[in-house]
C-alpha positions in Angstrom: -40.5 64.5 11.5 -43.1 62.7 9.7 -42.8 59.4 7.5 -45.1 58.2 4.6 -46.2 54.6 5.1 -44.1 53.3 2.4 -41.0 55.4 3.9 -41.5 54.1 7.4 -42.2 50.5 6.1 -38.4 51.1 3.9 -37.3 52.7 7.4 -38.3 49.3 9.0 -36.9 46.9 6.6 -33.7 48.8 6.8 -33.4 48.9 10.6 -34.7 45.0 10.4 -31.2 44.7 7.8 -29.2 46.5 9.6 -29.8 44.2 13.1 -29.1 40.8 10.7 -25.4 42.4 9.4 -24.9 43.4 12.9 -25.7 39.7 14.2 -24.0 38.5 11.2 -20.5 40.1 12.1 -20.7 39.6 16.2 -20.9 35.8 15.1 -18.4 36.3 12.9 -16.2 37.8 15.3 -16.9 34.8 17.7 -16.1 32.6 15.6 -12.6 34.1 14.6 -12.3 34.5 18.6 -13.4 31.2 19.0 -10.8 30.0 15.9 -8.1 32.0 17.5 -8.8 30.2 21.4 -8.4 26.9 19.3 -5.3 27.5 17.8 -4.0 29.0 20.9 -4.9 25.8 22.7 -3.8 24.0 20.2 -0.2 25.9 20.2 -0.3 25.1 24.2 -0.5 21.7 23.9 1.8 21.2 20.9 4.3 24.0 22.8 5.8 21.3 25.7 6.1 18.7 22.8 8.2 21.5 20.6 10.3 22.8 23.8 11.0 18.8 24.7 12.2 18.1 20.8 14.0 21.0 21.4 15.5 19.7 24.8 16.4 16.5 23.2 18.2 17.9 20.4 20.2 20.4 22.6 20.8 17.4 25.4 22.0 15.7 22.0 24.3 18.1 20.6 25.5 18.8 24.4 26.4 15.8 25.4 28.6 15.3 22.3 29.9 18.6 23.2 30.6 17.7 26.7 31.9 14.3 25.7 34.6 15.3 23.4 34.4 19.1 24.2 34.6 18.6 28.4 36.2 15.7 28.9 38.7 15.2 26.1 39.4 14.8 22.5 38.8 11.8 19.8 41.4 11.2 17.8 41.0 9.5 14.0 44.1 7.9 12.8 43.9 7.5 9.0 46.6 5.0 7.5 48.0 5.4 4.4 50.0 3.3 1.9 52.8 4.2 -0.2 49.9 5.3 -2.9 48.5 7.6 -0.8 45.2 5.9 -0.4 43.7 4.3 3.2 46.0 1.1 3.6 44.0 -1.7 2.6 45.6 -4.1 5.0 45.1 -4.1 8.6 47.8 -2.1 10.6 48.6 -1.8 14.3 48.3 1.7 16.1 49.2 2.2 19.0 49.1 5.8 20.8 50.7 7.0 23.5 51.0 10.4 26.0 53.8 12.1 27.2 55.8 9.8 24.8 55.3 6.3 27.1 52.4 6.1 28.5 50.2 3.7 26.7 47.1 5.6 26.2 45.3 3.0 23.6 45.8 0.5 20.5 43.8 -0.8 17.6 44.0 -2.6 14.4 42.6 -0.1 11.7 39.3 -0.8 9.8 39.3 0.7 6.1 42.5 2.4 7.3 41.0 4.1 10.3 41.3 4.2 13.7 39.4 5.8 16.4 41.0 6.4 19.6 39.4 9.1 22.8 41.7 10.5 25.5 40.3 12.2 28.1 43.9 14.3 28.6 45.3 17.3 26.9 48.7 17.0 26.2 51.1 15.3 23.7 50.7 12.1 21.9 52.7 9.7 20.2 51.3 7.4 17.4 53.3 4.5 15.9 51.4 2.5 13.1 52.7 -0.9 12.2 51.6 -3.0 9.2 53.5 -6.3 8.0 55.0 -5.4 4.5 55.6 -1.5 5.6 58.0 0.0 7.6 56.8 1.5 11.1 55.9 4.9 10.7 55.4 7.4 13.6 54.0 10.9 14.2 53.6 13.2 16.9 50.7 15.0 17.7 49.8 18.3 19.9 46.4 17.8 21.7 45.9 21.6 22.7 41.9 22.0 23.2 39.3 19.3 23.4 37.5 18.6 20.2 38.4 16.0 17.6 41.7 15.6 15.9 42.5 14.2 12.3 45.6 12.1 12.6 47.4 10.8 9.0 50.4 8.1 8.7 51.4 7.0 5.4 53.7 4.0 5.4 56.4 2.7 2.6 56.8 -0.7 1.4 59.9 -2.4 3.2 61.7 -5.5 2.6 64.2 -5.4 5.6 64.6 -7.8 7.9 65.2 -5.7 10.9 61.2 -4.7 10.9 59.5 -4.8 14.3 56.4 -4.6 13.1 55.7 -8.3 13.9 57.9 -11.4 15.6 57.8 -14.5 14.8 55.9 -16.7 17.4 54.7 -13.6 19.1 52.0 -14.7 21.3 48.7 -13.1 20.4 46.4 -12.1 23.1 42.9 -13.6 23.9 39.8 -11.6 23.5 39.1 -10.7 27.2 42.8 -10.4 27.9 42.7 -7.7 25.1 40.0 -6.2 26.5 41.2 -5.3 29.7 44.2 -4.2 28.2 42.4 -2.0 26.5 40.1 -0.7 29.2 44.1 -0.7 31.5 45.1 1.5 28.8 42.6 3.8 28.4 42.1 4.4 32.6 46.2 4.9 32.6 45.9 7.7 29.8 42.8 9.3 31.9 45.1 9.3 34.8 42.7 6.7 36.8 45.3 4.5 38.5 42.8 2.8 40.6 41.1 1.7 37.9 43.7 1.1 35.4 45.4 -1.2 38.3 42.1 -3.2 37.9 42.3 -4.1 34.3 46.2 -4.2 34.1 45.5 -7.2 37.2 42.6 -9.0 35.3 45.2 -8.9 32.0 48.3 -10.1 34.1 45.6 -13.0 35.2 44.9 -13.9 31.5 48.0 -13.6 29.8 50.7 -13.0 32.6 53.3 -13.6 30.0 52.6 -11.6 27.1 55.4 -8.5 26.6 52.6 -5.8 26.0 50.7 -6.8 28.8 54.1 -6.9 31.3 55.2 -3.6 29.8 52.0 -2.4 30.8 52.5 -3.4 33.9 55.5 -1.5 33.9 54.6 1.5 33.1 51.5 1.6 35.9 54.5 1.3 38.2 56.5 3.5 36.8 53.3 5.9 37.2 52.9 4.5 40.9 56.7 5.5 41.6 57.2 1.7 42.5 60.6 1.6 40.3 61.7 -2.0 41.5 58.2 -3.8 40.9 58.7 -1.4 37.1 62.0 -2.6 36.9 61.4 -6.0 37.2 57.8 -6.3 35.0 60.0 -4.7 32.2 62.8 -7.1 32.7 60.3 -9.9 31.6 59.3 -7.7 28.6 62.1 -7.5 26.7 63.4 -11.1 27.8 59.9 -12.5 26.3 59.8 -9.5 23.2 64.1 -8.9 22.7 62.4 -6.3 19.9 59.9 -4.5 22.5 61.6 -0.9 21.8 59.5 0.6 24.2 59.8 -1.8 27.3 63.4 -1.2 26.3 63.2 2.7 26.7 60.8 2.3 30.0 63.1 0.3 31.8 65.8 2.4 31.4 63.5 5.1 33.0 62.9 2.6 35.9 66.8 2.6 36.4 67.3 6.2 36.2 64.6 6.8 38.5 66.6 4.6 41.0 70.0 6.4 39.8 70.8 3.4 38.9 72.6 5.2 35.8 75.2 2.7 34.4 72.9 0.2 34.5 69.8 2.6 32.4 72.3 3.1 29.5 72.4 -0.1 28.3 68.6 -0.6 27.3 68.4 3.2 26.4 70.9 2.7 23.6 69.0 -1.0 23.0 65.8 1.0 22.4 67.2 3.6 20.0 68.9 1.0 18.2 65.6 -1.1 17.7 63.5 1.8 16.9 65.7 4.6 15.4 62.9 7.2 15.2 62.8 6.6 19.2 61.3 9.3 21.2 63.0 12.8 22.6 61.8 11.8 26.5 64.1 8.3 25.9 66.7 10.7 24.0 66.5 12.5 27.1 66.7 10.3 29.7 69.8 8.8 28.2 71.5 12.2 28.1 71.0 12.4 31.6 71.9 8.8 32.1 75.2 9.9 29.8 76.2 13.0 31.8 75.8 11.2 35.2 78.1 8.6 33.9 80.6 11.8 32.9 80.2 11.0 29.3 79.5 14.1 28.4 80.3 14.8 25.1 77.7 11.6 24.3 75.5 13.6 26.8 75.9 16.7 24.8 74.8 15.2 21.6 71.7 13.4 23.2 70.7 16.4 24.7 71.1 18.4 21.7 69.2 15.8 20.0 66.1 15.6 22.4 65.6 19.6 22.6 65.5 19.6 18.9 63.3 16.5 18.5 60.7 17.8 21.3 59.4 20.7 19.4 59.2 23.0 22.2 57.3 20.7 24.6 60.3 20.2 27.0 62.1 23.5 26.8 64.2 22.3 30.2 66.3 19.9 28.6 68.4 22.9 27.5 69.5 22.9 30.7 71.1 19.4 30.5 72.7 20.7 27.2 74.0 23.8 29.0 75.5 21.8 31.4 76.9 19.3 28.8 78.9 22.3 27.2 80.1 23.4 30.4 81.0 20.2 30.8 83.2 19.9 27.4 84.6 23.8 28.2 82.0 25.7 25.7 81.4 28.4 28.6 80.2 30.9 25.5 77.9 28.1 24.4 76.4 27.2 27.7 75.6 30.5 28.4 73.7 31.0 24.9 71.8 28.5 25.0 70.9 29.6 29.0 70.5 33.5 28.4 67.8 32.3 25.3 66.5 30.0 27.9 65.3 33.0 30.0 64.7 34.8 27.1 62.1 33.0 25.8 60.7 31.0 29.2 61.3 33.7 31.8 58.1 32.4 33.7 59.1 28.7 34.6 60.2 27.6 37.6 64.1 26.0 36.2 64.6 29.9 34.9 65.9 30.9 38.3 68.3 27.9 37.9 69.4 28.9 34.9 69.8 32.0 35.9 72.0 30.9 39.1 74.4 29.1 36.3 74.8 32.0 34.2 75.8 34.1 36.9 77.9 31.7 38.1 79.8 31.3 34.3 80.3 35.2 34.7 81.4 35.4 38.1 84.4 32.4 37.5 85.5 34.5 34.6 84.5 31.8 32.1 82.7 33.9 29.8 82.9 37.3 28.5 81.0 40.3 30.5 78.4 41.5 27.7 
């Protein structure tokens, strides 16, 4: 093919044109390639930076987790007055597992109180403010978390208020303080510990009636029923109103079946603190039938299934027993055939079951 000179110059120009674009975009692309490396490098460096914020916030939310979530549960006790706002005034709260054993207390601030346990279980709080009368709740720690606790209190005038007593003394700082940290190791089952702090408070106030029925209560725990016995003894000579060193030291008697002797301060504590607990309702009742009074056992008894909620379904064997006792054979085997009707599973059904058999086999109740 032949060209004109002007075509072949335009042919030139055009192959000369087309090499510049060509240049044009390879530099282009390099510098998008290059732009893309950057940003890539960039997003490496930045990345360990991201992934460690990341970390931390994770590490964050996971050790809150494994704080309340792992190890236990915090509880927020919110006090309210007879108005139903956050009591204004500072008021006592004082918690405690299983229904005795002193798992923390606190004044409240703004009408709160914050309180963790590191054990599942059931609790027992009893708020005290001067000018109210005490107030107390029960609450079910089923799964580890956090719990809302509320308490309203009602303006009282009576005299026969335990909420404070005159010439009480008032514990030091430090002796608090390890009563505190006594409390708190005896409500995460950590006796070693707890015997530690409940020491260095005996050392700083050896005479104060919350820190002896402390004191009691770790033995109690420890199965040492005479040292219990005797710390408790000092309790309720020092505090006459101490309900609750009251209601432990008749446990520290009926542990020693020392049964005549437990029903005395059993009956003290229920008188001082009518709302009382189902475990000292309990005790008593057993105190009661071993002292063959059982028609008072029966009505204890009675009292303390009721008033447990469910917690201590083998109290209605003591009541079962109590009617047999009394000669309500029909009764007693009621309240044992629901028994294995509804807690088949536990280890006091095959004693339950023994009695019933045993009603039905004497000819004391009716063959269904």
């Amino acid at each position: 093919m032949s060209y004109s000179h002007g075509g072949a110059r335009k042919l030139v120009e055009a192959r000369a044109q087309a090499r510049v674009q060509a240049r044009a975009a390879g530099c282009a692309r390099l510098r998008i390639s290059q732009a893309c490396l950057y940003f890539v490098r960039l997003f490496l460096l930045m990345a360990p930076s991201a992934f460690l914020a990341l970390q931390a916030c994770s590490q964050d939310n996971g050790s809150a987790e494994h704080e309340f979530h792992g190890k236990g549960s915090e509880i927020t006790v919110t006090v309210h007055d007879s108005s139903g706002e956050p009591i204004s005034t500072a008021a006592m709260v004082k918690l405690y597992r299983d229904g005795s054993i002193p798992s923390g207390q606190g004044e409240t601030s703004r009408g709160h109180a914050i309180f963790v346990v590191n054990s599942l279980g059931e609790y027992t709080v009893i708020v005290k403010a001067a000018g109210f009368a005490d107030a107390q709740k029960e609450v079910s720690i089923i799964v580890a978390g956090r719990e809302q606790v509320d308490v309203y209190l009602r303006r009282s005038s009576a005299a026969g208020n335990i909420g404070g007593v005159p010439g009480r003394p008032l514990l030091a700082p430090k002796a608090k303080e390890a009563l505190d940290k006594g409390l708190q190791a005896l409500s995460a089952d950590k006796m070693r510990e707890a015997e530690k702090f409940v020491d260095e408070a005996m050392r700083l106030a050896p005479g104060h009636p919350d820190v002896l029925y402390v004191q009691g209560v770790l033995y109690l725990r420890q199965r040492n029923w005479a040292q219990a016995q005797d710390a408790l003894n000092k309790a309720t000579q020092v505090d006459p109103n101490h309900a609750r060193a009251f209601a432990a030291l008749g446990m520290a008697l009926c542990d020693q079946e020392k049964y005549d002797a437990a029903i005395e301060p059993l009956e003290k504590s229920l008188q001082l603190d009518a709302a009382g607990t189902w475990e000292t309702r309990w005790t008593l009742a057993k105190a009661y039938y071993r002292q063959e009074k059982y028609d008072r056992a029966l009505k204890m008894s009675q009292e303390a299934l009721a008033e447990s909620n469910g917690k201590a379904p083998e109290i209605g064997l003591l009541v079962a027993q109590s009617l047999t006792a009394v000669g309500r054979y029909e009764d007693a085997a009621q309240v044992l055939r629901e028994f294995l009707k509804d807690h088949a599973d536990r280890r006091e059904a095959s004693t339950a079951r023994r009695w019933l058999e045993a009603l039905t086999t004497s000819a004391k109740i009716r063959v269904n």
